[in-house]
C-alpha positions in Angstrom: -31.7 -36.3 28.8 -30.0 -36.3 25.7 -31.7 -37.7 22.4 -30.5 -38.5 19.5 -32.4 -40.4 17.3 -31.1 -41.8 14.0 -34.4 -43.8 13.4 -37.0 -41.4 13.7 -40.3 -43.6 13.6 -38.9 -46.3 16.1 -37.9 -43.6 18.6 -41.1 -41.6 18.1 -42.9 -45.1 19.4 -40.5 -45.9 22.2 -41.0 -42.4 23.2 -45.3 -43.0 23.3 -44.5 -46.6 24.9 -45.7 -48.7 21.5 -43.2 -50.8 20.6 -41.9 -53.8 22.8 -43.4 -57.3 23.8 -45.6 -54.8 26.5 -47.1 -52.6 24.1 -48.8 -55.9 22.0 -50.7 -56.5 24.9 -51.9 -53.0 25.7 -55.4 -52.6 25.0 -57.7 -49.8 25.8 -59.3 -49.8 29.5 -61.8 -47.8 31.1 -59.6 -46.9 33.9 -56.1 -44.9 32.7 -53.0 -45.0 35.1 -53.2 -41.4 34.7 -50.0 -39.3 32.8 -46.7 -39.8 34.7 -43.7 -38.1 34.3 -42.5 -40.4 32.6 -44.7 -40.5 30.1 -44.0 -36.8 29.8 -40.0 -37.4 29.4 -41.2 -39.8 26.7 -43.1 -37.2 25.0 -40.7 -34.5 25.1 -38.0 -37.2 24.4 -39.9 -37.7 21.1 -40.1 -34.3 20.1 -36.3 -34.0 20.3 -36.0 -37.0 18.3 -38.1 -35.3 15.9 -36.2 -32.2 15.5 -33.0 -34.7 15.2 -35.2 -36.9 12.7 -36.0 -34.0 10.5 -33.1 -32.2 10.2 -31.0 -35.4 9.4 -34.0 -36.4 6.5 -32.9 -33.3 5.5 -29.5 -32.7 5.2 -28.7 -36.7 4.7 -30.7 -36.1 1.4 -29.2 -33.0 -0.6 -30.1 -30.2 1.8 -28.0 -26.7 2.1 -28.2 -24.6 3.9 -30.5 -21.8 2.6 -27.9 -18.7 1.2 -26.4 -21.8 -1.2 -28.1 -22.8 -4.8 -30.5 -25.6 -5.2 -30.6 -25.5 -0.7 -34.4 -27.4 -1.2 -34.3 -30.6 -3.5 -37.1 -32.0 -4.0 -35.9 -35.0 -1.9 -34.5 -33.8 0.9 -37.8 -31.6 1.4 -39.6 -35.1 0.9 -38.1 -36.9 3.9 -38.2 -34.1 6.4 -41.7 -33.7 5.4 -42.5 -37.3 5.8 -40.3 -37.2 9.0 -42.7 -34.3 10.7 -45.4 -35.4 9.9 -45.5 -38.9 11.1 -43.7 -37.1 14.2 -46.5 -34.7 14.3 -49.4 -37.8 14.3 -47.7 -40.0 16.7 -46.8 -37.5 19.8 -49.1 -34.7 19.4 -53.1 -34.2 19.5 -53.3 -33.7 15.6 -55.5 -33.7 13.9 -57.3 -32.4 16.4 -56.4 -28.7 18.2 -52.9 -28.6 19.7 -52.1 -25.2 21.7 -48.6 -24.4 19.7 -46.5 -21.5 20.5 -43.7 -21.2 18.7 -40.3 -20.0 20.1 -40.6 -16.7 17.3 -43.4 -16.6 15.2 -45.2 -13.3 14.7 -48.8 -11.7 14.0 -50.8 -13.3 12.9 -49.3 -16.3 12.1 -47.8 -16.6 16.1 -50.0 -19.4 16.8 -50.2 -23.3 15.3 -53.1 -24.8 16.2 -53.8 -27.2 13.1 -50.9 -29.6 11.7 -50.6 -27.8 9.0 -49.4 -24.1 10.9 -46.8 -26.7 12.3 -45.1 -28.8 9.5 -44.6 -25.1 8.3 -42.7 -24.4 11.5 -40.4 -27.3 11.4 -39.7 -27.8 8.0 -40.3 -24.3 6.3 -42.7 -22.8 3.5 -39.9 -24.2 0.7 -40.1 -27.6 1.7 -44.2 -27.9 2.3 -44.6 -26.0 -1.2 -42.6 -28.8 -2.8 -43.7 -32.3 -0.2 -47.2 -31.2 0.9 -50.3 -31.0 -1.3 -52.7 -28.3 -1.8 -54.6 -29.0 1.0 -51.2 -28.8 3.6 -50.2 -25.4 3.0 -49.8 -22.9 5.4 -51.4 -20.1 5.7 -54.7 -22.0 4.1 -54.1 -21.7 0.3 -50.3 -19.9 0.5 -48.2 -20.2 -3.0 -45.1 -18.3 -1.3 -46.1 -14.9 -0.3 -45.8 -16.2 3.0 -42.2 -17.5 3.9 -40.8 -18.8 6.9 -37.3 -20.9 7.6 -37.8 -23.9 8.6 -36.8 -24.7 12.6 -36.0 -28.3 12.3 -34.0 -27.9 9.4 -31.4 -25.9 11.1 -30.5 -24.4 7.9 -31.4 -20.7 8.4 -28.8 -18.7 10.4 -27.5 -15.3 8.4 -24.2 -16.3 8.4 -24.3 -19.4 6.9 -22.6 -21.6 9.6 -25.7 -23.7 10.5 -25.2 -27.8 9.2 -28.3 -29.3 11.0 -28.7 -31.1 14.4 -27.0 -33.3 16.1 -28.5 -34.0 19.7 -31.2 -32.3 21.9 -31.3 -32.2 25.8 -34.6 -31.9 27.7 -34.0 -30.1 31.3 -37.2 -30.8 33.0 -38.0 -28.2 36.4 -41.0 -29.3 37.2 -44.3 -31.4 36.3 -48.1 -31.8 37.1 -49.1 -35.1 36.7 -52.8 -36.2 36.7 -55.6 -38.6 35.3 -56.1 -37.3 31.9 -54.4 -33.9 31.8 -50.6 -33.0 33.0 -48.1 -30.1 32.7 -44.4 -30.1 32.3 -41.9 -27.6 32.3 -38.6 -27.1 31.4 -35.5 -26.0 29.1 -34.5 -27.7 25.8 -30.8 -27.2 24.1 -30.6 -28.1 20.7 -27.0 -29.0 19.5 -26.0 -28.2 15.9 -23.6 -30.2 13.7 -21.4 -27.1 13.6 -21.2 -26.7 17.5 -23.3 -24.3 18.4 -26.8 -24.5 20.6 -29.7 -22.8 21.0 -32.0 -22.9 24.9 -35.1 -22.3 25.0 -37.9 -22.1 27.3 -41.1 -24.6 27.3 -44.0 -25.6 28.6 -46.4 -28.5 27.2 -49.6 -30.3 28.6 -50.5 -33.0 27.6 -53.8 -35.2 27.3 -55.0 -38.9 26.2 -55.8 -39.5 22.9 -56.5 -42.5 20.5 -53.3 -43.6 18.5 -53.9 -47.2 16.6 -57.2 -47.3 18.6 -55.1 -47.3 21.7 -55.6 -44.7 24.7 -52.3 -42.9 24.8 -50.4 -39.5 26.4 -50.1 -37.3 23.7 -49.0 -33.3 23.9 -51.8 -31.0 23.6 -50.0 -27.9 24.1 -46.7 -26.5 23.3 -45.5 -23.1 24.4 -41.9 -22.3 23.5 -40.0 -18.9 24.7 -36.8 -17.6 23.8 -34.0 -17.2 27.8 -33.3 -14.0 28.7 -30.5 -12.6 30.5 -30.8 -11.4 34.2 -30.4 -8.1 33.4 -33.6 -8.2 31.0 -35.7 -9.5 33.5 -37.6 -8.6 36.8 -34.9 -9.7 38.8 -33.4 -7.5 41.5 -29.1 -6.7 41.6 -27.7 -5.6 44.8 -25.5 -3.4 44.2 -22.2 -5.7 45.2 -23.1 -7.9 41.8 -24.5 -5.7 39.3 -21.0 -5.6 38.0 -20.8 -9.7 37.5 -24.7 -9.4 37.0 -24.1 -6.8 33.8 -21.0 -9.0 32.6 -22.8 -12.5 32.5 -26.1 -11.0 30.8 -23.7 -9.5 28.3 -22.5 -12.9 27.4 -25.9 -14.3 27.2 -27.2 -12.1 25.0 -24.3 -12.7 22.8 -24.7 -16.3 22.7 -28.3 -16.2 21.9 -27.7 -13.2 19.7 -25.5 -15.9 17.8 -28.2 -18.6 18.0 -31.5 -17.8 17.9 -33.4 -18.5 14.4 -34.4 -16.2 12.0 -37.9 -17.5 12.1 
């Protein structure tokens, strides 16, 4: 599925089933239909909307790329911020605990369970210092010592090719669906304005939560790992293919040498 989002909030509600002649009759009921799969498309759908949606807020607003002068203006930084976090309260569990993993975040800041450990994730530490209040920083109370890139901004390569997003496919593989708690997982491939992608592995589960007073899927957890070749796994080469093996895990690990965040 391929997202691309130009109008972030509007595809952030399609995506949680809100908007529409349908949703002004939806009211809360004792009795849930249970979480589908395709509630979970819609879900993952609206995070790549949001990664789209911030990175567009950013750039379409006087964002660089981060090795040029003046790369965080104060309103660039202001829309992506805005753009996450009404992302971040529509399709996740916020402000209540979401399990949030991070494709390559570190000890001991490798885990994101508040909002806050999040909007620091996708937008970066420059941006929050100069959109989010006191009381949004992350880590609790950080003026700067600690400094991350920020993921949705696409802005952070070393080589200074990176100029934002431009789509995002979800691969799903496979789902758990159920009552109040489901599982999906799959790949997402973020494409970048310059032509490049990044894949990465993910899992989310998701729950029900109260959005607007109304019961809705939300994602309660989001676990996000970086592909590895064949060569770096468990997987066993006959002897006939190591050769073609050893040659297409070379290329992989180029390509995600090329492409993988500095964050």
């Amino acid at each position: 599925m391929k997202f691309t989002g130009q109008i972030l909030a509007a595809a952030i509600l399609c995506g949680l089933g809100v908007v529409g002649a349908e949703s002004k009759e939806k009211k809360p009921t004792k009795e849930m239909k249970g979480i589908t799969t395709d509630d979970m498309d819609g879900l993952v759908d609206a995070f790549c909307g949001a990664a789209v949606g911030i990175s567009d807020a950013f750039w379409d607003n006087g964002g660089k790329h981060h090795l040029q002068a003046d790369a965080y203006p104060q309103e660039a930084c202001d829309m992506a911020y805005e753009a996450a976090l009404g992302a971040l309260n529509l399709a996740y569990n916020y402000p209540d605990t979401v399990l949030f993993k991070p494709t390559l975040t570190t000890r001991p800041f490798t885990f994101r369970p508040t909002i806050e450990g999040a909007l620091s994730y996708f937008i970066g530490t420059d941006c929050l210092l100069k959109a989010g209040g006191a009381e949004m920083q992350y880590p609790p109370g950080n003026t700067g010592k600690f400094k991350e890139y920020g993921f949705g901004l696409a802005n952070y390569d070393a080589d200074g090719m990176y100029k934002g997003f431009d789509s995002c496919d979800w691969i799903p593989d496979h789902y758990v669906t159920g009552n109040t708690v489901a599982v999906a997982q799959g790949q997402v491939e973020f494409h970048r304005k310059e032509g490049g992608s990044s894949i990465v592995d993910k899992t989310f589960s998701f729950g029900i939560a109260k959005k607007n007073g109304v019961p809705l899927p939300v994602i309660t957890g989001h676990h996000s790992s970086a592909i590895i070749g064949p060569n770096s796994s468990t997987q066993y080469a006959p002897p006939a293919r190591e050769g073609e093996i050893k040659s297409r895990a070379e290329k992989v690990g180029a390509r995600l040498r090329k492409s993988m965040p500095s964050v």
